[in-house]
C-alpha positions as CSV (number, residue, x, y, z in Angstrom):
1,X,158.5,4.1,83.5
2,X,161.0,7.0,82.9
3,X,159.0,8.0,79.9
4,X,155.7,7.7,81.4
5,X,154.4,4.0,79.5
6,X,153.0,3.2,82.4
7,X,150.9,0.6,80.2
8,X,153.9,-1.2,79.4
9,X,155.8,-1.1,82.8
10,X,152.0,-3.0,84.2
11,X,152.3,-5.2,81.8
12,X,155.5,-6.0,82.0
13,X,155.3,-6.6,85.8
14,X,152.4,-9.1,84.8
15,X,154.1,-11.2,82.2
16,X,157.0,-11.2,84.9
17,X,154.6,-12.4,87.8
18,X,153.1,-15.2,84.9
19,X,156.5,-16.4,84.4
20,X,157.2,-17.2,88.2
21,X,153.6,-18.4,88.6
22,X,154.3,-20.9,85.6
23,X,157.9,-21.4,87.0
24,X,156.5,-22.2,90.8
25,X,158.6,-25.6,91.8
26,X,161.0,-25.6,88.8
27,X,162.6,-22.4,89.2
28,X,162.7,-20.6,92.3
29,X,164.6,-17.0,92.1
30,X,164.6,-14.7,95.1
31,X,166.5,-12.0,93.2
32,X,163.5,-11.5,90.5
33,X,161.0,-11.7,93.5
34,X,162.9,-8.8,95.4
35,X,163.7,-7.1,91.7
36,X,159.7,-7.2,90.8
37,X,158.7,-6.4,94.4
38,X,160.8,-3.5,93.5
39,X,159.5,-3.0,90.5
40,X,156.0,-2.6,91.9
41,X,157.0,-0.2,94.7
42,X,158.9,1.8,92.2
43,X,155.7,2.2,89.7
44,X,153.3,2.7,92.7
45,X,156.0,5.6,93.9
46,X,155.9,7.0,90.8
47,X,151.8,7.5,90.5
48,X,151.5,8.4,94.0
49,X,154.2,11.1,93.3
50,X,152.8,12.3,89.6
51,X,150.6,15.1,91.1
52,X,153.2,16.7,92.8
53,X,155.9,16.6,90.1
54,X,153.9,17.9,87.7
55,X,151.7,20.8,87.9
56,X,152.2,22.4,84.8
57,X,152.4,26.0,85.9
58,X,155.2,26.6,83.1
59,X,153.0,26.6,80.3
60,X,156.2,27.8,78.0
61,X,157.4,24.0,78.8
62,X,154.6,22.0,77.6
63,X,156.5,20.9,74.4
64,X,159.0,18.7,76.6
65,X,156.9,16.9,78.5
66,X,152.9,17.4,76.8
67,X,150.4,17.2,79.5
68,X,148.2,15.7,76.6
69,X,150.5,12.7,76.3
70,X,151.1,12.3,80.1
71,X,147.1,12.2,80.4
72,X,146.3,10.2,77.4
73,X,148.7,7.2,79.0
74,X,147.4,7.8,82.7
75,X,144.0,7.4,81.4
76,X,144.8,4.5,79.6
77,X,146.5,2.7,82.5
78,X,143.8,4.1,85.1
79,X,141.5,0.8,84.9
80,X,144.3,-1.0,86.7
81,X,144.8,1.2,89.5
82,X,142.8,3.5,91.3
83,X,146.0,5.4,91.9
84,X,146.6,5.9,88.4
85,X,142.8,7.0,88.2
86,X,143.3,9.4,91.4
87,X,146.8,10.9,89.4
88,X,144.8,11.5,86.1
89,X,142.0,13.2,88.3
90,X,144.0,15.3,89.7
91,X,146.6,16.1,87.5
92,X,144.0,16.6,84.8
93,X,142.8,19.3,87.7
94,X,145.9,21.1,88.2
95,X,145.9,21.4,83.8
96,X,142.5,23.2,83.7
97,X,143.4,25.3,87.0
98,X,147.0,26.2,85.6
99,X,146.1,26.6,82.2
100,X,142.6,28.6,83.3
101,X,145.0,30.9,85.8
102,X,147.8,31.5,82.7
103,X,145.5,32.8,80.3
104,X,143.6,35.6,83.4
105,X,147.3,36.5,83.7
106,X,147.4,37.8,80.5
107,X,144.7,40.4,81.4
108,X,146.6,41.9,84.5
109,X,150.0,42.4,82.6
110,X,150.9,45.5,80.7
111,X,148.2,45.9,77.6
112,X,151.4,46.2,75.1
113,X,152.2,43.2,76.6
114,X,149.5,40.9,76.3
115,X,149.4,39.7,72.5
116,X,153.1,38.4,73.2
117,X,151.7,36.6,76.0
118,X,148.9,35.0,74.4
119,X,150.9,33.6,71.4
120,X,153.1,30.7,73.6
121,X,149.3,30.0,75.3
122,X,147.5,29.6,71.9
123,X,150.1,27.1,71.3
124,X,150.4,25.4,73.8
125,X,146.9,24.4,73.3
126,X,148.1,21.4,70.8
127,X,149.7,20.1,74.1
128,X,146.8,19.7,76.3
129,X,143.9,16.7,75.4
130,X,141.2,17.8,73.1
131,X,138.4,17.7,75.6
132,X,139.9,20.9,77.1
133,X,141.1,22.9,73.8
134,X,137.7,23.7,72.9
135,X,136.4,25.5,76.4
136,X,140.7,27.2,76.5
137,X,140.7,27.9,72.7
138,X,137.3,29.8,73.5
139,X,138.8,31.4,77.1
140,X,141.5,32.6,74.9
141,X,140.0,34.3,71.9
142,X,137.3,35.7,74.7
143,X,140.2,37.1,76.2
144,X,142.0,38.3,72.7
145,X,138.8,39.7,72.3
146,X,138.4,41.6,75.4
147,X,142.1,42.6,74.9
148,X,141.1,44.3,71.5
149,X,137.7,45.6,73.4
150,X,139.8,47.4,76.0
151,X,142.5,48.9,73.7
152,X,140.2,50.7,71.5
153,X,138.2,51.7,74.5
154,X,141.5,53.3,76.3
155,X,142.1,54.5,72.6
156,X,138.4,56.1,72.7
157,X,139.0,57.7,75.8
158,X,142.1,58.4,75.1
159,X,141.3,60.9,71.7
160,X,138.1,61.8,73.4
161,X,140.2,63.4,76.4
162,X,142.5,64.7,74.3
163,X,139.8,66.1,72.0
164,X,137.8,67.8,74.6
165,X,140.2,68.8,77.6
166,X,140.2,72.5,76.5
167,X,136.5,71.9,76.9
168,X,135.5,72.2,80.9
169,X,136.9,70.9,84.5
170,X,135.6,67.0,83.7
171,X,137.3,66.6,80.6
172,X,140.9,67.5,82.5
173,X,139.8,65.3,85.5
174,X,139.1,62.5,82.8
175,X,142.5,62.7,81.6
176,X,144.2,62.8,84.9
177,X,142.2,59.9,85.4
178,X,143.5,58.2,82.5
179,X,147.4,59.4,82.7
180,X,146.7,57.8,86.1
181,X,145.3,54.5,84.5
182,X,147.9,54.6,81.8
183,X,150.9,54.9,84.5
184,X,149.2,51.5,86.7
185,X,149.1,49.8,84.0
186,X,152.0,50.1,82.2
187,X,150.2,50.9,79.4
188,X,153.6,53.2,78.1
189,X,152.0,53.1,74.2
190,X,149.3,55.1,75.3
191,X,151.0,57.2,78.2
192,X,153.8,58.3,75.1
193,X,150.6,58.8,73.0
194,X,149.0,61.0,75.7
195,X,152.8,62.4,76.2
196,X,153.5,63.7,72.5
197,X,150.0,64.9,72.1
198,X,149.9,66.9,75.4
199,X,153.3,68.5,74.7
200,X,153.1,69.1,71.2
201,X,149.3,71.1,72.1
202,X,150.9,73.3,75.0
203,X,154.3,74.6,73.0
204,X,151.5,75.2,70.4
205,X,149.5,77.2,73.2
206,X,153.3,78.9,74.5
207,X,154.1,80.2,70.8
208,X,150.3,81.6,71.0
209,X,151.0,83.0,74.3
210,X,153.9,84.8,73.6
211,X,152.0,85.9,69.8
212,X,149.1,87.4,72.1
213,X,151.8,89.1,74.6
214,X,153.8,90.6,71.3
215,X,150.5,92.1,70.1
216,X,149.3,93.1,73.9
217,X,146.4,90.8,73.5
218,X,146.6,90.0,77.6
219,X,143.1,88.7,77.8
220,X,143.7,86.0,74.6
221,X,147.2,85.7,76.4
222,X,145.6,84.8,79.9
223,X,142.9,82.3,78.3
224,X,145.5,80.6,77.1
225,X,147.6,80.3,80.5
226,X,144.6,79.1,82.2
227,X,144.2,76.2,79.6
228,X,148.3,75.7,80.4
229,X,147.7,75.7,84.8
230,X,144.8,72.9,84.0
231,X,147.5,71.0,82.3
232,X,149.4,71.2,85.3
233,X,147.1,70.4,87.4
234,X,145.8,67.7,85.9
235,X,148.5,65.2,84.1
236,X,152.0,67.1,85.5
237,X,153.1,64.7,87.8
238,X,152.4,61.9,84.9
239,X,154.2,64.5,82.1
240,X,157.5,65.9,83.4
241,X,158.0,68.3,80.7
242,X,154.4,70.2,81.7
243,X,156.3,72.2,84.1
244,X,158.5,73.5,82.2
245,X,155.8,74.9,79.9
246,X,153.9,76.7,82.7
247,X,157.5,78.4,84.2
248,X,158.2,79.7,80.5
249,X,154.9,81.1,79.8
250,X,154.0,82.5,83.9
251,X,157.5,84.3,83.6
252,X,156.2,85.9,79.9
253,X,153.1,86.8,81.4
254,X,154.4,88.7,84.2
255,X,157.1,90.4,82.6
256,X,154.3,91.6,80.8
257,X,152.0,92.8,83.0
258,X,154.9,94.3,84.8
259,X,155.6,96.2,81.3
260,X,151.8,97.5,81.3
261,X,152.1,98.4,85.2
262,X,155.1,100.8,84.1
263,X,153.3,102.3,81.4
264,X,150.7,103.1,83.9
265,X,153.0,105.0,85.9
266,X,154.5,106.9,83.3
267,X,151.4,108.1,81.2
268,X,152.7,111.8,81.5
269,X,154.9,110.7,78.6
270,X,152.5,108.9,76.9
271,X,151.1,110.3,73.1
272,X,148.1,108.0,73.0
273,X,145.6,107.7,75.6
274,X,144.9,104.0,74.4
275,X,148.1,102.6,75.2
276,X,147.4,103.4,78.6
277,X,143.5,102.4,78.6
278,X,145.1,99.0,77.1
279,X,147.9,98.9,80.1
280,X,145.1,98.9,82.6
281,X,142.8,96.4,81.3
282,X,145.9,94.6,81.0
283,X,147.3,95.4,84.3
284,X,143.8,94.3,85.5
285,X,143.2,91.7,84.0
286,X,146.6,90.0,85.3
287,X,145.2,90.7,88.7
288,X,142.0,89.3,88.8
289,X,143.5,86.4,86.8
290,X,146.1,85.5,89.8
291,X,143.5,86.3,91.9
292,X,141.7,83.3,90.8
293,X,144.4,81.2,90.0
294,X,146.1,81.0,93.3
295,X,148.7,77.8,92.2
296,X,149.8,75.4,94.8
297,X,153.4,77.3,94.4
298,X,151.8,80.5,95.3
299,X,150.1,83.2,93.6
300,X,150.2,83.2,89.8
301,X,151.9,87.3,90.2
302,X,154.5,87.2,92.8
303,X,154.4,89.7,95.7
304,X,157.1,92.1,94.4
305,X,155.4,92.4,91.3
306,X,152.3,93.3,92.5
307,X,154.3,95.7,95.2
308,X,155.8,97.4,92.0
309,X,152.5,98.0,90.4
310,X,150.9,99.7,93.5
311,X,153.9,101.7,93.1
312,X,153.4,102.1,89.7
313,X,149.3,103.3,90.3
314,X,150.4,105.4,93.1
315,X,152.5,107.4,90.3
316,X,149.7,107.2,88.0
317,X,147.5,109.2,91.0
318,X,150.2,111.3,91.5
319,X,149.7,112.7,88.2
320,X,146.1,112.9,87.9
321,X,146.1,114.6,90.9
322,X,148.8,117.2,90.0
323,X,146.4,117.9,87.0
324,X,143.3,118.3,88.7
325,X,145.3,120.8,91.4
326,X,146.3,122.9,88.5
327,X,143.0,122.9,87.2
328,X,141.6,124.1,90.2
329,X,144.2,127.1,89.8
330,X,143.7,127.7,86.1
331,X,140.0,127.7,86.6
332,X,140.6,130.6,89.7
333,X,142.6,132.5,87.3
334,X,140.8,132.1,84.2
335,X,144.1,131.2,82.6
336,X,143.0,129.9,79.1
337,X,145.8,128.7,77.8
338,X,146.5,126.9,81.4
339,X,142.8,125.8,81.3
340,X,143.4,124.5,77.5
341,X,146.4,122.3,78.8
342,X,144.4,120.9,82.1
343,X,141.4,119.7,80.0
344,X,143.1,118.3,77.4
345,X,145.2,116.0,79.7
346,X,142.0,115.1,81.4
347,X,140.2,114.8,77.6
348,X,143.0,112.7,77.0
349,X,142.6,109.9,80.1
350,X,139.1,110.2,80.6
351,X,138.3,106.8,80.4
352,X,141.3,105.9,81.9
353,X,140.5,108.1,85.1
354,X,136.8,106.7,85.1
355,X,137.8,103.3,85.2
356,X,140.3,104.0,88.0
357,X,137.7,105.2,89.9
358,X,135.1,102.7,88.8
359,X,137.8,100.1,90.2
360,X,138.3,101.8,93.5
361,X,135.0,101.8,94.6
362,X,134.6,97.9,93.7
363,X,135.2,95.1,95.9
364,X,137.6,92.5,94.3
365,X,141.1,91.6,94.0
366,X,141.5,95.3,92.4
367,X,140.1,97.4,94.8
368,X,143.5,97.3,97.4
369,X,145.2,97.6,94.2
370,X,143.8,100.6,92.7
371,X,144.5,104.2,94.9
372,X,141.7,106.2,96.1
373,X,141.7,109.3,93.1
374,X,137.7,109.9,94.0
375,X,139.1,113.9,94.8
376,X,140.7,113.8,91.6
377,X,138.3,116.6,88.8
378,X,137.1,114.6,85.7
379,X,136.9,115.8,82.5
380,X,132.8,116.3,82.9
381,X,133.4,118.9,86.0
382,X,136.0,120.0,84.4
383,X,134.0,121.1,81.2
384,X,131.1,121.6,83.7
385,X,132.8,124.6,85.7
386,X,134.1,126.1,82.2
387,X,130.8,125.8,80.9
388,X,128.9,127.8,83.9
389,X,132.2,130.3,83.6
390,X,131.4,130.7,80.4
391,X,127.5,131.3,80.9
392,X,128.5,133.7,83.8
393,X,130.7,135.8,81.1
394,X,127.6,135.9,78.5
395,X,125.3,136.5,81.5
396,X,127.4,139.6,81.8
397,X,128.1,140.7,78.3
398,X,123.9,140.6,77.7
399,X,122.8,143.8,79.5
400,X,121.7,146.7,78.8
401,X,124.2,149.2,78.2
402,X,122.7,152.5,79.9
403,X,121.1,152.1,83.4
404,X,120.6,154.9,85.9
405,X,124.1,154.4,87.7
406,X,126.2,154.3,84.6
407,X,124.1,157.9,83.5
408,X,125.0,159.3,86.6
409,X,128.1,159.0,87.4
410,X,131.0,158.2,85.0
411,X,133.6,156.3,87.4
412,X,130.3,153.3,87.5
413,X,130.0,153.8,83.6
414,X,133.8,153.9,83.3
415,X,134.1,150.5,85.2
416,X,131.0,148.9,84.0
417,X,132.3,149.1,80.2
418,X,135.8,148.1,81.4
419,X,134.4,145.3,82.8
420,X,132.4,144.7,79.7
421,X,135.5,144.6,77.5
422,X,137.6,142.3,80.1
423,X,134.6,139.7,79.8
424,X,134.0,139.8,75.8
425,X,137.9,139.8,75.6
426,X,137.9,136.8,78.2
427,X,135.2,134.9,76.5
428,X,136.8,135.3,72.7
429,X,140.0,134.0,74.5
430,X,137.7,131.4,75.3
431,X,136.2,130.7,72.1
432,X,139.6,130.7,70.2
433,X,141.5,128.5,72.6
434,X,139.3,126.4,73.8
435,X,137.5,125.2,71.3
436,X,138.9,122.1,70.7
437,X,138.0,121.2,74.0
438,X,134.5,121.8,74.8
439,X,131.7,120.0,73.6
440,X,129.7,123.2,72.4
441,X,130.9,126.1,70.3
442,X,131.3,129.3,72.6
443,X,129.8,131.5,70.0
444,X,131.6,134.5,71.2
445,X,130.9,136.3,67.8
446,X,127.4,136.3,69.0
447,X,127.6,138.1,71.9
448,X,129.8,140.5,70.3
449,X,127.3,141.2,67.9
450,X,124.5,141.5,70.5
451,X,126.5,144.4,72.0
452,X,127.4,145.8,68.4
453,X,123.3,146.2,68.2
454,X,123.0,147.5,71.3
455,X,125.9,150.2,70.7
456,X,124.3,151.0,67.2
457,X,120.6,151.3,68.8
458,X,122.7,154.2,70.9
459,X,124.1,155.6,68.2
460,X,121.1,155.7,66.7
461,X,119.5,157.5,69.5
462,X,121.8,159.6,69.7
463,X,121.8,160.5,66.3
464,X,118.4,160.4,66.1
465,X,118.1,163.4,69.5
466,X,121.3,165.5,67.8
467,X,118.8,166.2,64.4
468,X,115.8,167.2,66.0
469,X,115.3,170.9,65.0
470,X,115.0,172.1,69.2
471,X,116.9,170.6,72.0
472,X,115.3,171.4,75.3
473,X,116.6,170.4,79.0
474,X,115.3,167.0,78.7
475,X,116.6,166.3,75.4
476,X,120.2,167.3,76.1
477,X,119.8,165.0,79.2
478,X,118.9,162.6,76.4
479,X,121.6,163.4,74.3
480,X,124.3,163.9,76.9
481,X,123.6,160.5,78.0
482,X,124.0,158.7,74.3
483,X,126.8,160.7,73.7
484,X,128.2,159.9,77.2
485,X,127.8,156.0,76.8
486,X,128.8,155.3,73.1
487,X,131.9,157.0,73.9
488,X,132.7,154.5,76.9
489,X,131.7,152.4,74.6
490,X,134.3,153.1,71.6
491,X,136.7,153.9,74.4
492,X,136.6,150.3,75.9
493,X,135.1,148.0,73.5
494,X,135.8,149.8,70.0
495,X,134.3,147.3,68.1
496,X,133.9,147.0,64.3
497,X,131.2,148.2,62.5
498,X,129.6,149.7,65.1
499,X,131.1,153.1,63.9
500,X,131.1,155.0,67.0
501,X,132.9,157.7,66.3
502,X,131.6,158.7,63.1
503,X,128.2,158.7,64.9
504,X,129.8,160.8,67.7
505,X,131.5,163.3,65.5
506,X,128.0,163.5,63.2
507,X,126.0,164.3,66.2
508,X,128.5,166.8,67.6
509,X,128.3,168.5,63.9
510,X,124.1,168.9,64.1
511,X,124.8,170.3,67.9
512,X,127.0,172.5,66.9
513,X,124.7,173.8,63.8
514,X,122.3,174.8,66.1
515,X,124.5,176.4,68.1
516,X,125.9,178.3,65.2
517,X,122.1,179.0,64.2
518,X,121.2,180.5,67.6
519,X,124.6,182.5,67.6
520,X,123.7,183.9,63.9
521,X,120.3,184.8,65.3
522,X,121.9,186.4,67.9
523,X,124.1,188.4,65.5
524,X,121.4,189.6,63.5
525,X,119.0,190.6,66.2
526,X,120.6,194.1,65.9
527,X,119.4,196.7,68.5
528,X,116.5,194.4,69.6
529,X,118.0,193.5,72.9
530,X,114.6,190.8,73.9
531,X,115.4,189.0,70.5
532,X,119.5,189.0,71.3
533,X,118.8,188.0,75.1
534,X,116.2,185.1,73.6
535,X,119.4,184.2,71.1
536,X,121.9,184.0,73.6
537,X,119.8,182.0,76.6
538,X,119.3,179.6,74.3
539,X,123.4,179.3,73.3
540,X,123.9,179.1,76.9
541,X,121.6,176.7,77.6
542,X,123.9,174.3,74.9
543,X,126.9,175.0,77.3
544,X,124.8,174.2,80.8
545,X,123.0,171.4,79.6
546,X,126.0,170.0,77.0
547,X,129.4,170.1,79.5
548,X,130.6,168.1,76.9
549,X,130.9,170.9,74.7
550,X,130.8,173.9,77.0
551,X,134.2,175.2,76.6
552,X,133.7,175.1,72.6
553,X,130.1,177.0,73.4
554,X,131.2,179.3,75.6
555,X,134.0,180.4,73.3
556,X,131.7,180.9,70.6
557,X,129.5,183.0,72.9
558,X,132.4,185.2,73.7
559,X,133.5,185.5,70.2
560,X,129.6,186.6,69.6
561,X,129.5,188.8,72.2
562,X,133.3,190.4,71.1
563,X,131.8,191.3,67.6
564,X,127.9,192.8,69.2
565,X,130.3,195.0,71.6
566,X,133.0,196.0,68.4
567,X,129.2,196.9,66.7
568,X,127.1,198.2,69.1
569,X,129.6,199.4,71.9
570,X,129.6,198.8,75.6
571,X,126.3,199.7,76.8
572,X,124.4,197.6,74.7
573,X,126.2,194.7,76.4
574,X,125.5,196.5,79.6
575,X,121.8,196.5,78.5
576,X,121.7,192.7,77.2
């Protein structure tokens, strides 16, 4: 009984009860009645109590006591005793339940797990009868198979996730999803797969960072810091060493937008204009990046950074508007070389200042950001005003030289070729300082010229009145009034070529041969006191009409007259 022949033990309690049947009324023995009574109770016990002493949950134990064998003997002994029947039926129950519930185990246990699991149940099938290793042999290889099935599809999903998370939103939520999955499950394999993959991507990304911040690349810098914050976001509670990645390469990026935000405020020292065209794009593209990525820890730029960079603009303000004010005085003054230094600053940060002001009218994360610099001249109005200035001066240098006022009265013609020479003087200041500045040549040369021809055309005249062989009242007016303005001329403008006094002195020799011809006619009109008076009205008419030269006329008059007394005496002066 002890070792389960429960065959034997009926049959042995059978021969006994022959024995004492065959025995009746020769041998009569109350101890092997109460010992086989015993015997019987003991064997009933036994089947009644099978079910509940074994259950074979411990599959791992099978080899000491084989439910196959256990089985095989209860089946054989069941057509004696229903109880043996009832034990087989339901121990044979208990098998298929247990064995059934050991291999669905398998499948909620860590994956890594699993295949160590299954081994002890695959063998263990040699200890259960053969009517049930067929259906568990299957159960089991189904569930080997679904094993297998689910590994490669977490590995699927696995280098699928890890391919594409730099991808979009749903690849990162996949992955949290699976980090999640992987952490349930115990599935470490995969979770150090997912680990070593992660990290050794994102110090790839934090050595690209800091490349991008060493070349001033903020934009690549910032694309890659968003990839790091998804990171976090996603799988950091399931990766420890995420965190660490994000502090390192959040405190690069802000020390380097706080190094383009002081560049910004000290442009005033700055050579090139791009470094500080590159510090705000920079400086705002750290801002509308923070902006956006507002991180559970707070914003991406901490407050006293972005209090130092309003700071830092304010400076940058300061400045343009400094400039601009001493443009505004410069331009007033007409002080070139002041002028020259204004627009070149504002040449310089043009785009700078437009985008400024581009960003302070926007709304966005920039516009408290940016100050208000709308008062502040651009380098357009600035070239603008010089422009006009400069079409006022050539407005002024192309007139005509002789008009009625300047003819009459010499402090007008005095001034207006004083103010002539201040304007062609101001404008070939212009031209040879401010070239380098202005979009268009000033040409100054050509107005120059222009008044050149204009001061020849005079001389011309003039020269043109002196030769005629009479000059009457209206001619002298002529002549007094070339002479009169190409003088003013040489006197304020004295330009080259124009050879004004050469013209000036050749005119004042032809006057002065007529003169000398009337006085010689006057000489030689003897006693003829008509012909003499004729002679000598027309000298004197030289010194009225020519006060230019009436000193020098009247003296030769005198000297004539000195010799006709000496030759004719006093009367005949009397008489003339």
């Amino acid at each position: 009984m002890n070792n389960d022949n429960f065959t034997e033990a009926e049959e042995g309690i059978e021969n006994i009860g022959k024995v004492q049947r065959e025995l009746t009324g020769i041998i009569t023995s109350q101890e092997i009645i109460n010992k086989t009574n015993e015997l019987r109770e003991k064997l009933d016990n036994l089947a009644r109590n099978l079910p509940n002493q074994n259950d074979f949950s411990n599959i791992d134990k099978y080899f000491e006591r084989p439910p196959r064998d256990l089985l095989a003997k209860l089946k054989q002994v069941s057509a004696r005793s229903p109880q043996y029947q009832q034990a087989y039926t339901t121990l044979l129950g208990k098998l298929r339940q247990n064995f059934s519930l050991a291999i669905d185990e398998v499948g909620k246990i860590p994956m890594k797990q699993r295949s160590a699991k299954l081994r002890p149940i695959n063998h263990a099938l040699c200890f259960i009868p053969d009517e049930l290793q067929a259906p568990f042999k299957a159960h089991i290889e189904e569930m080997t198979t679904s094993i297998k099935n689910e590994e490669q599809e977490y590995k699927r999903d696995l280098d699928s996730s890890l391919k594409c998370a730099d991808d979009n939103e749903h690849a990162f939520m996949k992955m949290s999803k699976l980090a999640e999955q992987f952490k349930e499950k115990n599935m470490d394999e995969f979770s150090e797969k997912m680990n070593e993959e992660i990290l050794r991507r994102l110090q790839m990304y934090q050595t690209n960072l800091q490349s991008s911040l060493d070349e001033n690349d903020m934009q690549a810098a910032l694309d890659i810091m968003e990839k790091i914050i998804q990171y976090k976001r996603s799988v950091s509670e399931f990766i420890p060493g995420i965190k660490g990645i994000y502090e390192t390469t959040r405190k690069s990026t802000i020390k380097s937008f706080e190094r383009c935000s002081k560049v910004l405020a000290e442009i005033s020292k700055i050579e090139k204009p791009e470094i500080g065209e590159k510090a705000l794009s920079n400086t705002i593209a750290c801002v509308n990046f923070s902006h956006k990525q507002d991180t559970t820890d707070g914003k991406f730029l901490p407050e006293i950074a972005m209090q130092n960079c309003t700071k830092d603009l304010k400076i940058m303000r300061d400045y343009f508007e400094e400039n601009s004010r001493n443009y505004q005085d410069a331009l007033k003054e007409m002080a070139v070389d002041n002028l020259h230094t204004v627009i070149s600053i504002s040449k310089k940060w043009e785009k700078l200042l437009d985008r400024v002001k581009d960003f302070s009218m926007k709304d966005g994360a920039m516009k408290s950001l940016i100050p208000d610099v709308q008062n502040v001249a651009t380098h357009a109005t600035m070239v603008s005003d010089v422009s006009k200035e400069i079409k006022s001066l050539k407005a002024q240098l192309n007139v005509e030289l002789i008009s009625d006022e300047t003819t009459k009265f010499e402090t007008k013609r005095e001034e207006f070729f004083s103010q002539l020479k201040k304007s062609i003087s101001k404008l070939k200041e212009i031209d040879a300082k401010l070239q380098d500045v202005l979009p268009t040549p000033v040409n100054a040369k050509e107005s120059q010229e222009n008044l050149k021809m204009k001061a020849k055309k005079i001389g011309k005249q003039l020269l043109d009145t002196a030769s005629k062989p009479e000059l009457n009242q209206v001619e002298c007016d002529h002549f007094r009034k070339y002479y009169e303005h190409l003088i003013a001329f040489d006197k304020h403008l004295s330009l080259p070529d124009v050879e004004a006094q050469s013209t000036v002195d050749t005119s004042t020799v032809k006057v002065f041969e007529k003169v000398t011809s009337c006085c010689k006619e006057f000489a030689n009109s003897g006693k003829d006191l008509g012909k003499a008076a004729e002679a000598l009205v027309a000298v004197k008419l030289f010194a009225e009409n020519l006060p230019m030269f009436d000193s020098q006329i009247n003296t030769d008059i005198d000297e004539a007259l000195k010799k006709s007394k000496e030759k004719h005496g006093p009367k005949y002066i009397t008489d003339l």
